[in-house]
Structure formats: structure tokens, C-alpha cells
Legacy VTK file of the C-alpha trace (Angstrom):
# vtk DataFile Version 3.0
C-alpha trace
ASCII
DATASET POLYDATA
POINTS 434 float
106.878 -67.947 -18.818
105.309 -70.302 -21.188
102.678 -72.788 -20.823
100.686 -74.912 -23.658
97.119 -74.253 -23.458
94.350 -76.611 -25.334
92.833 -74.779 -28.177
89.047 -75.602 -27.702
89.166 -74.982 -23.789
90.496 -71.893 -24.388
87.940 -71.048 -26.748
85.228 -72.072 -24.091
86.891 -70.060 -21.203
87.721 -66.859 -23.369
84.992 -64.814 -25.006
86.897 -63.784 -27.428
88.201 -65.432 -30.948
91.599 -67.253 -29.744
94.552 -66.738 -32.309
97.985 -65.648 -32.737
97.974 -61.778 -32.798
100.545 -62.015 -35.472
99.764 -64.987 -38.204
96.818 -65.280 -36.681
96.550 -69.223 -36.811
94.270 -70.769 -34.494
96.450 -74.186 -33.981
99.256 -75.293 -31.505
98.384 -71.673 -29.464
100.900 -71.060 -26.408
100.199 -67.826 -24.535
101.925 -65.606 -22.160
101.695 -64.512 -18.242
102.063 -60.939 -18.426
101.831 -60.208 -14.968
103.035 -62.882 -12.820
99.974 -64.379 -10.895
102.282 -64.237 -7.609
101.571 -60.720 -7.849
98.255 -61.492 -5.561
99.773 -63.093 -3.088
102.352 -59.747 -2.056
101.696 -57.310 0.459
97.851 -56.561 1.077
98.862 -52.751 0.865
100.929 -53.413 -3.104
98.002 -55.453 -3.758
95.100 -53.062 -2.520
96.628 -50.032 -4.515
96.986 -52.263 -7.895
93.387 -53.012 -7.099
92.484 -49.407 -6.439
94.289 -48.572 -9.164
92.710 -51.385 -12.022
89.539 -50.536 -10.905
89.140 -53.869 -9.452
86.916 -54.823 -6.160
88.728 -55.991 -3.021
90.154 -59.154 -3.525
90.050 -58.723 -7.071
93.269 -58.940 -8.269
93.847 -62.935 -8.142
90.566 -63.346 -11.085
92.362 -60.556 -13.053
95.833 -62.475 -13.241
93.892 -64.918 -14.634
91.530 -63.328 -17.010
92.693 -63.003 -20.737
93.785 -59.158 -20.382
96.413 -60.822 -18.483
97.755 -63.196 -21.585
98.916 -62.758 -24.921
97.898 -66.402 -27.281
100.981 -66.494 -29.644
102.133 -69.333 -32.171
104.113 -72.271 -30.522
108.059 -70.345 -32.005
106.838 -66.962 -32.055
105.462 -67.109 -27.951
108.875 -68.379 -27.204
110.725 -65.451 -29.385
108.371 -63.427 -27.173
109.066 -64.995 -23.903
113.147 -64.353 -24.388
112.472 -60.874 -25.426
113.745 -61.489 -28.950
110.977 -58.220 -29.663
108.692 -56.319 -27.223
104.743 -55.062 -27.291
104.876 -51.386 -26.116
102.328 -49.059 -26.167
101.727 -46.389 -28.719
102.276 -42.395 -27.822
98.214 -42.285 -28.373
97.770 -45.507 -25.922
100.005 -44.104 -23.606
97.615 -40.829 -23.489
94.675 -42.132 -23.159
96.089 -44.476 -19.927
97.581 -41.367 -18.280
93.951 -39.447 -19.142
92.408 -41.881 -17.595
94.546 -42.282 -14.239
94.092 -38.468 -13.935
90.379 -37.960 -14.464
89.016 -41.299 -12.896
88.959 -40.524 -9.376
91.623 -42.747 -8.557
94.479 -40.068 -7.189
94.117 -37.810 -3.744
90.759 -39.315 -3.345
89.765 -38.413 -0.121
88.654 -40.958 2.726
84.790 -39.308 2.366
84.635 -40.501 -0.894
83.199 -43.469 -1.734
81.725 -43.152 -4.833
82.726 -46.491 -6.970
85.548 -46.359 -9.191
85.755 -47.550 -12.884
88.630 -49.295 -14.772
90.202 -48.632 -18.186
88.792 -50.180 -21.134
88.919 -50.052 -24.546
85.518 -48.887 -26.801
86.338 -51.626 -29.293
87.924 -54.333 -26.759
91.626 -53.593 -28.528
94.712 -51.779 -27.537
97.529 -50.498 -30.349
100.940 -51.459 -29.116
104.340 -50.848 -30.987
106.067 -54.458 -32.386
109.756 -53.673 -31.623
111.836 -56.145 -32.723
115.397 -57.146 -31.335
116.745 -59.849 -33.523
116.700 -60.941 -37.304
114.300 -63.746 -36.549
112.085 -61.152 -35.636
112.483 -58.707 -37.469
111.682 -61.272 -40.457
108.310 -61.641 -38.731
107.614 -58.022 -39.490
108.531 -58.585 -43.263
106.528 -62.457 -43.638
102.758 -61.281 -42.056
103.194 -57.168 -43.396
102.303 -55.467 -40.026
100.496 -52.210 -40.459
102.478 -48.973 -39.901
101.974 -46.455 -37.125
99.748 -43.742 -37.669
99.748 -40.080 -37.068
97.521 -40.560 -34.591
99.713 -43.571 -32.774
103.225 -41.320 -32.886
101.113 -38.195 -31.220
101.650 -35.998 -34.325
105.982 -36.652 -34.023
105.681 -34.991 -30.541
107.128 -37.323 -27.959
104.305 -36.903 -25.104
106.813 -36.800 -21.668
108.952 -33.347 -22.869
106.479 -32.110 -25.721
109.802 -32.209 -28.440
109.955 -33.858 -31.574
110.222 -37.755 -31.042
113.532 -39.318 -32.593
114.429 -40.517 -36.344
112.995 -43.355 -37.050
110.293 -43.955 -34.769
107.771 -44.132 -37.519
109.532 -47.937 -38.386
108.446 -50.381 -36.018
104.772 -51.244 -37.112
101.449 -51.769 -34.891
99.993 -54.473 -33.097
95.933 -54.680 -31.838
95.786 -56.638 -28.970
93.104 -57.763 -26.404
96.115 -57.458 -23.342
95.375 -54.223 -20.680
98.625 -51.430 -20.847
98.711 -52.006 -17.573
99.795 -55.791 -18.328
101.573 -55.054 -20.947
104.023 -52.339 -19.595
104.482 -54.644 -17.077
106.681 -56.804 -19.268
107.781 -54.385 -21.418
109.269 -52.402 -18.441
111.437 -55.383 -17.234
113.074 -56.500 -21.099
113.246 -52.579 -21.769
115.588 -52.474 -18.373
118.274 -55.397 -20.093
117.155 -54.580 -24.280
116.952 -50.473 -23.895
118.425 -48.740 -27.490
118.765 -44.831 -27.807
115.360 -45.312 -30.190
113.432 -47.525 -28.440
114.277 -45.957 -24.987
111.346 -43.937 -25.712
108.956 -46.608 -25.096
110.954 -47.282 -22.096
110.146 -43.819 -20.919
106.807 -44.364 -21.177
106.453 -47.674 -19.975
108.223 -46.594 -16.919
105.612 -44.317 -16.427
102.768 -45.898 -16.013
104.131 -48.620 -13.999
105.878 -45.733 -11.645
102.294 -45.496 -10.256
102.342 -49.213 -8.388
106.302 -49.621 -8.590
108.184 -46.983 -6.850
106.090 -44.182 -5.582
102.649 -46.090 -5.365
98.940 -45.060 -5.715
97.470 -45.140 -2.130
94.231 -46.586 -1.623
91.889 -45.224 0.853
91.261 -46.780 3.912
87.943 -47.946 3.408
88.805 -49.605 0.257
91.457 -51.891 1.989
89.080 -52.637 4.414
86.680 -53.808 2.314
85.940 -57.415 2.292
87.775 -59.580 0.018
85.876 -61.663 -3.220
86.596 -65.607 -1.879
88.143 -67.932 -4.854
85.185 -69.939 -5.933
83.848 -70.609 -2.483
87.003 -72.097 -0.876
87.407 -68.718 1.567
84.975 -68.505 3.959
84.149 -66.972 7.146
83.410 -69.304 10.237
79.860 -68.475 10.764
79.133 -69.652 7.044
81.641 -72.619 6.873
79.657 -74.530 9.796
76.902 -74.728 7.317
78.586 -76.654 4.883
81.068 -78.798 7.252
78.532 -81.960 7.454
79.737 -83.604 10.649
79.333 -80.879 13.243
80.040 -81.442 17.426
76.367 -82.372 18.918
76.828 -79.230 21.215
76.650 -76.921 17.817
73.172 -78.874 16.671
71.655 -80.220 19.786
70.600 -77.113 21.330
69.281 -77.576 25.079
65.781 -76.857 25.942
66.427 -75.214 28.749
68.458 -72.601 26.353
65.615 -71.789 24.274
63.647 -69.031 25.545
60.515 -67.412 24.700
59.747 -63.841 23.761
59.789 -61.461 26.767
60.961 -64.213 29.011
63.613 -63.029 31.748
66.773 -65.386 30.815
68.380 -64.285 34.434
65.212 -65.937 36.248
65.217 -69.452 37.417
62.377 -71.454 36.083
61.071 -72.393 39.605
59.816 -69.247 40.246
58.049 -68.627 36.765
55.951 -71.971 37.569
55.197 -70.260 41.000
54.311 -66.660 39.312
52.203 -68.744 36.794
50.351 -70.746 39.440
49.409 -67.527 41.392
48.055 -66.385 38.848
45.687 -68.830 38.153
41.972 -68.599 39.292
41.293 -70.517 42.299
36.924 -70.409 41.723
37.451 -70.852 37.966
35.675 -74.324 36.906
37.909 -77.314 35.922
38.322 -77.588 32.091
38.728 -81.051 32.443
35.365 -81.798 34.179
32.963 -84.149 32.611
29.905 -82.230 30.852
26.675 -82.082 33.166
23.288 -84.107 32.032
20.487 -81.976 30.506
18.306 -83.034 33.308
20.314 -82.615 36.046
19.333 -79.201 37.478
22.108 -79.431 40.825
24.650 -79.052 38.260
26.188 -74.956 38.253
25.341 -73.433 35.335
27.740 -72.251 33.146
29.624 -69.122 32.508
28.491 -67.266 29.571
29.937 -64.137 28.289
27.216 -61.444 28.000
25.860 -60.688 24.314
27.911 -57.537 22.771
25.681 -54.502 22.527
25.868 -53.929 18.302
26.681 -50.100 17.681
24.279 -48.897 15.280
25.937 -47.179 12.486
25.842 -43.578 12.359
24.391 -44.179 8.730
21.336 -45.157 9.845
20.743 -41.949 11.941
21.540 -39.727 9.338
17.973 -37.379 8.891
18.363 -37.033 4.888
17.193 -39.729 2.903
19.109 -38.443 0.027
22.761 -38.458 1.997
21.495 -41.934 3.215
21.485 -42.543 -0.768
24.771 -41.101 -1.291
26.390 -43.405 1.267
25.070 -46.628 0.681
24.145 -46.401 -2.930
23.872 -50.102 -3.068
21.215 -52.548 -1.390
22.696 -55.116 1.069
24.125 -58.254 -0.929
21.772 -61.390 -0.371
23.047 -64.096 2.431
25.265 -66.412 0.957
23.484 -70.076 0.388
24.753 -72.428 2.977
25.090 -76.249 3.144
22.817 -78.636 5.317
24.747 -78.485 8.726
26.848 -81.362 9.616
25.542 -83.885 11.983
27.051 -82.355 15.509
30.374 -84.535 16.458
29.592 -86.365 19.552
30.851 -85.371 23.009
33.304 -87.442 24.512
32.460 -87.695 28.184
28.623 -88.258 27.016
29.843 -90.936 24.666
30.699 -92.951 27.114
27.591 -92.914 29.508
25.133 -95.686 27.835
22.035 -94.006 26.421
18.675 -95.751 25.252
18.633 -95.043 21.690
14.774 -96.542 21.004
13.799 -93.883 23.208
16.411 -90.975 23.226
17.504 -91.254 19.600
20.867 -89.013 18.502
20.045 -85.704 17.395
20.822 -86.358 13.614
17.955 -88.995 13.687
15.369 -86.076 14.582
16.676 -84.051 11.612
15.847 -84.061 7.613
19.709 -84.250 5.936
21.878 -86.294 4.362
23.121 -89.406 5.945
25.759 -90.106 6.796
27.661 -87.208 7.633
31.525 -86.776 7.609
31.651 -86.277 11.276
29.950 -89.477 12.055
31.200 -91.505 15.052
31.138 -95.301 15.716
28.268 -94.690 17.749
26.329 -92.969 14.789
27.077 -95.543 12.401
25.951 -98.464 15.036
22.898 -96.268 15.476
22.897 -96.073 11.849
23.679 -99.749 9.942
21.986 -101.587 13.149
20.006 -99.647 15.307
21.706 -100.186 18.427
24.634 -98.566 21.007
28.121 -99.723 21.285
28.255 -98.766 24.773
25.291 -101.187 25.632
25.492 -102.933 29.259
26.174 -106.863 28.526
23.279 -108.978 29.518
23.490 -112.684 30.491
21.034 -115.474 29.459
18.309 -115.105 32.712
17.763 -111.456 31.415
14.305 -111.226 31.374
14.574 -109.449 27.982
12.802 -109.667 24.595
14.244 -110.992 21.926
15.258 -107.843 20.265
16.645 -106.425 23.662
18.803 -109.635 24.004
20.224 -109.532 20.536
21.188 -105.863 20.258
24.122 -106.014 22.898
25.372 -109.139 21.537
25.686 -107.572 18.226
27.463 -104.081 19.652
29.823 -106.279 21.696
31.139 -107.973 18.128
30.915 -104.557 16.528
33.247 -103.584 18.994
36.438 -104.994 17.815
35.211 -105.245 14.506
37.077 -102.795 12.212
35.807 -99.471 11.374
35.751 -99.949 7.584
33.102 -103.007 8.478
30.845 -100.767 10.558
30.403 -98.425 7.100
28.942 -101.069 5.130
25.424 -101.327 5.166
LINES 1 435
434 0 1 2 3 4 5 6 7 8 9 10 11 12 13 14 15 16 17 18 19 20 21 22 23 24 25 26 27 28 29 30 31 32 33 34 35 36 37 38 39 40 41 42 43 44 45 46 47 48 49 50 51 52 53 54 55 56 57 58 59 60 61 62 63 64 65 66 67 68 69 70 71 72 73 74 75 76 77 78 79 80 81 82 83 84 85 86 87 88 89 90 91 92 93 94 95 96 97 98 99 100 101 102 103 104 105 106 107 108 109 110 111 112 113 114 115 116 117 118 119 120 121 122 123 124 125 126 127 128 129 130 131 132 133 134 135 136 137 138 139 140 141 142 143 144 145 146 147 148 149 150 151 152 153 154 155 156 157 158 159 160 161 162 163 164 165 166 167 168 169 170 171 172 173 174 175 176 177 178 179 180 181 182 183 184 185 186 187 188 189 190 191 192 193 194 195 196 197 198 199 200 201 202 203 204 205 206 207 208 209 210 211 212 213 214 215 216 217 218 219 220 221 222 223 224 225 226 227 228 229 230 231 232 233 234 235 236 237 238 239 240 241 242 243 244 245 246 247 248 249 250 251 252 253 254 255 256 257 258 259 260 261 262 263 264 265 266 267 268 269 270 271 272 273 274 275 276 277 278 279 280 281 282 283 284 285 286 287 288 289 290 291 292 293 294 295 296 297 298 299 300 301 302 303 304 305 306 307 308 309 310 311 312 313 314 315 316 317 318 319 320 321 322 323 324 325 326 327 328 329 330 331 332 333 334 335 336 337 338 339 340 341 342 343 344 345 346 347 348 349 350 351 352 353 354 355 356 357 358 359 360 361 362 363 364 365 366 367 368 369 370 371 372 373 374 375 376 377 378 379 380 381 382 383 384 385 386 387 388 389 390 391 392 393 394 395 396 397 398 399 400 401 402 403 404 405 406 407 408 409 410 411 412 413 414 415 416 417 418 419 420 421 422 423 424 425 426 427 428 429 430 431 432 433
């Protein structure tokens, strides 16, 4: 039941100063498993009414076992004097109370399945429990004599009244002195219940009693949990426990069915998943217009007047506001009592980008210049093409007819297309020099 623990990790991992509750050294520190951590791993209806009963969540009980109001810290010899039951830690008549107060008035008995309110756990307003140092041999007993334990209190023997039959408690009860300890009763009585059962004296059978007592409510004749409490979910242990759904997003080589999901799986919203995909691409192309025009059609020339003009959607007739109809100049006031905000100041419009199709029909640009050229702005523009900036750095058109030698061209005319044919292939971050 002993185990050597490192000094400064324990210090890290407790919160609370680690020393020996009786010399109260901080060196060579061995402490003691109260409750055996098996404990978690018994039957799920034993370990859902401990839970229940410690005020723990589902699941719990396994981070309590190993929490420090599970573990006494002791001195190397005086753990193991503990550990062989050479003395025992029981609780005082006042500690004993206040445990029993608290089982009866926290909810935790005949609650009934409707209730769910949350349920609390015993704790101690200063973070220390009194128990009673009862000592078994001489070794111990010179313990009590070397460190000078403090006595019991009047308040710790319950005014001489033992608490289970209300009569006087027994000579010499008053000797054994008083421990303050960070364990939980429920920890402690744990132990003390199992030495009491081999160590039991007339006097000290009186801690027994009450020892007894308090474990008689998870040994024996249980506390019984509620159904929805057992059903709860249980806490996992640091991530190791979990449920399918979530451990496929941390497994890192998944099958190619679980990633790779099929197309044909993937379905819109409102699509039929029961209807075969042959007949939505016959529903879809009945529903298509058989006279609408074909977006893919090159654009028609401005002079060409046996081209069909286009649709056009009808202008929207603009309501006029009812504000405006209003007969009273002063209600007019009232509801627009400020003057309409000034247009906001815009930039020069962007040169207009140029149309595909058109772009590739050859245009004379001496006499048909592009529409940027008839317009006062800044040059050039961020939507420029590589037709503007021909146009632009060298006045000619990249999509210029080749001409041969017997052209019967001026000189200009000759050398434009030779210089739009090495333009061309030229990069684009040559044609933006100058």
C-alpha cells in the first residue's frame, strides 16, 4: 500500500503544500492509497452509487482515486507504521456529524427519477478534516509524545455524547489527540473500517461504530443512483476513450471508401435521391426554351441591320413615394427633415474591356479607332488588352491580315503588320513598355 513519490512532482501535481501530517518534513515523502484505485474498475452499478454518492460526474470516480483526497503524504517509517495499521486516522464525533448532515440534506437519498437538479459533494470550508490519531503500538504511541499532537476538543467529542445512541461516550476517549488532514471521510473511513475489523478495542470500537456507518451507505445496503445518472455518459481518461464517430477523426490512415466519397453520392438540396439521373437531364432539357437565342452566339456588327435585335427587359415603372404626395408642406418637413445627401464623386470610367468575338474580327484602327481613343482619361487603363496596348505603344492591330511583298501598299501600311506579327509572340511585359 506504499509507493515512493518524488517530492517536487508532487508539489507540481498537488495544489496544496506537500508534507508529513505529523512532523511535517517535506523530504523522503511516501504517501498512502486510501481507497484502492481498483475500486473504478467494479461493477458500473457499485461504481455509479459511489459516484452518486461523492458527488462526482459519471465516470468520475477513476480522477478521484487519483486526486490527493485520496492519499495521505507521510514520512518514509511513519507511512509504513501507517500502512500495517500500527495506529489509525478516524474521524472525530463532530466530523462524523457533519458527513451524516450532509448525506441527509444533499439530495442524494430517495431522490426521485424527475429530479435532476445537480448534486454537490462534501467539502471542507477550510480544505481540512479533524480525524482522531489512535495509536496501536509503543512505536506509535511515542509519535504522539515526540511531535505533541493537539488534544480533542469539546467540540470534536460532541460535548461527551457518543452521536449513534445519544449516551455518554466511554472513559477515556478524550486521550487520543487530533489530526488535520487534506484526505475526504469518505477515504478515510474506508481504511479505517478494514484495520478497525482486525485492531477493534472496547474504546476505540467507537470509532469503529462510526466508521461503519458511513461506509454502510456504499458497502452493504448501498445508495441507489437514479437511472438517469447511470446513464449518463462517462468522462474519457485523457482522451484515450472515445466514441467511433470521433475516433475516425484522429485515426490518420483511414479506408479510401470513408474519404473518397462518390460523386454520384453527393446530392443537392431538394434533389430526389430515389430518381435516376437520366431522367433529371431529360426533365432539365424540357424545360429549356426552344426560341430562346444561343448564349454562345458571336455578338452582331453595329451595322448589320439583318441581325435580330435583342431582348431587353422593359424599364421598371419607379413608385413614387407616398412622401411626395403628402398635401402639407409642414408634414413633408417632419418626414424628411434633411435635404438629399450630394452624389458621391466617382472615378473616370475604365476603358470598356474588349469583347471577345469582336476581338478577333480585324478592324481598321486609322479609321475606326477603339473607343478609349475618342475619350479624355487616363491612359492606360487596368483593363487594357493586347490589342489596346498595340493600339497604344504602336499604333497598329494585332489581328492585322499578313501582306506579302507585291502588296501594293504604302510604306506605313506594309510595316504595321510586320510589326503586329512580331508583337505577337512577343511577351506581354514587352508590349507595356513604351
Amino acid at each position: 500500500m506504499t509507493a515512493a513519490v518524488c517530492t517536487m512532482s508532487l508539489h507540481k501535481a498537488h495544489p496544496i503544500e506537500v508534507k508529513c501530517v505529523i512532523s511535517g518534513t517535506t523530504k523522503r515523502l511516501f504517501h498512502v492509497v486510501l481507497m484502492p484505485l481498483e475500486a473504478a474498475d467494479e461493477d458500473h452499478l457499485r461504481v455509479s452509487c459511489k459516484e452518486w454518492l461523492f458527488g462526482l460526474p459519471r465516470g468520475g470516480l477513476r480522477y478521484y482515486l487519483n486526486s490527493p483526497e485520496n492519499r495521505i503524504c507521510f514520512r518514509e517509517d511513519i507511512c509504513r507504521m501507517y500502512a500495517r495499521g500500527e495506529f489509525i486516522l478516524a474521524p472525530t464525533y463532530k466530523t462524523y456529524l457533519d458527513t451524516m448532515d450532509f448525506i441527509a440534506h444533499a439530495g442524494v437519498k430517495n431522490r426521485l427519477e424527475t429530479d435532476r437538479s445537480p448534486s454537490t459533494s462534501l467539502a471542507s470550508p477550510e480544505g481540512l478534516y479533524r480525524y482522531v490519531f489512535i495509536p496501536y503500538t509503543a512505536a506509535a504511541r511515542a509519535l504522539q509524545e515526540e511531535f505533541k499532537m493537539q488534544p480533542q476538543t469539546l467540540e470534536d467529542l460532541n460535548g461527551g455524547i457518543f452521536p449513534l445512541d445519544g449516551k455518554p461516550c466511554k472513559a477515556g476517549s478524550d486521550q487520543f489527540p487530533v489530526l488535520e488532514v487534506h484526505a475526504h471521510p469518505f477515504s478515510v473511513c474506508t481504511l479505517a473500517f478494514k484495520v478497525f475489523m482486525a485492531r477493534s478495542t472496547p474504546l476505540t470500537s467507537q470509532w469503529h461504530a462510526i466508521s461503519a456507518k458511513i461506509t454502510s451507505h456504499w458497502i452493504g445496503t448501498p445508495i441507489h443512483a437514479p437511472q438517469w445518472f447511470i446513464d449518463q455518459p462517462k468522462f474519457g481518461e485523457d482522451d484515450l476513450e472515445l466514441s467511433p464517430s470521433e475516433a475516425t477523426g484522429y485515426c490518420p490512415f483511414l479506408p479510401e471508401g470513408v474519404v473518397i466519397i462518390d460523386r454520384k453520392r453527393v446530392d443537392q438540396v431538394g434533389d430526389d435521391q430515389n430518381e435516376p439521373y437520366g431522367q433529371k437531364v431529360g426533365l432539365w432539357v424540357n424545360r429549356v426554351d426552344p426560341d430562346a437565342p444561343d448564349p454562345n452566339a458571336p455578338f452582331p456588327d453595329a451595322g448589320d441591320s439583318s441581325a435580330a435585335p435583342l431582348r431587353t427587359r422593359a424599364p421598371l415603372q419607379r413608385q413614387r413615394s407616398p412622401l411626395k404626395l403628402r398635401r402639407s408642406s409642414r408634414l413633408h418637413a417632419k418626414a424628411c427633415p434633411y435635404a438629399p445627401p450630394s452624389p458621391a464623386r466617382c472615378a473616370p470610367p475604365l476603358s470598356p474591356p474588349r469583347r471577345a468575338v469582336s476581338a478577333l474580327r480585324y478592324r481598321d484602327l486609322l479609321s475606326d479607332p477603339p473607343a478609349w481613343a475618342k475619350r479624355n482619361g487616363r491612359f492606360p487603363t487596368p483593363k487594357f488588352t493586347s490589342n489596346d496596348w498595340a493600339y497604344f505603344c504602336y499604333s497598329v492591330s494585332l489581328n492585322a491580315p499578313p501582306t506579302t511583298d507585291d502588296t501594293p501598299t504604302g510604306r506605313d501600311t506594309a510595316m504595321r503588320p510586320r510589326i503586329a506579327q512580331s508583337i505577337v509572340v512577343a511577351p506581354l511585359h514587352a508590349l507595356m513598355q513604351p
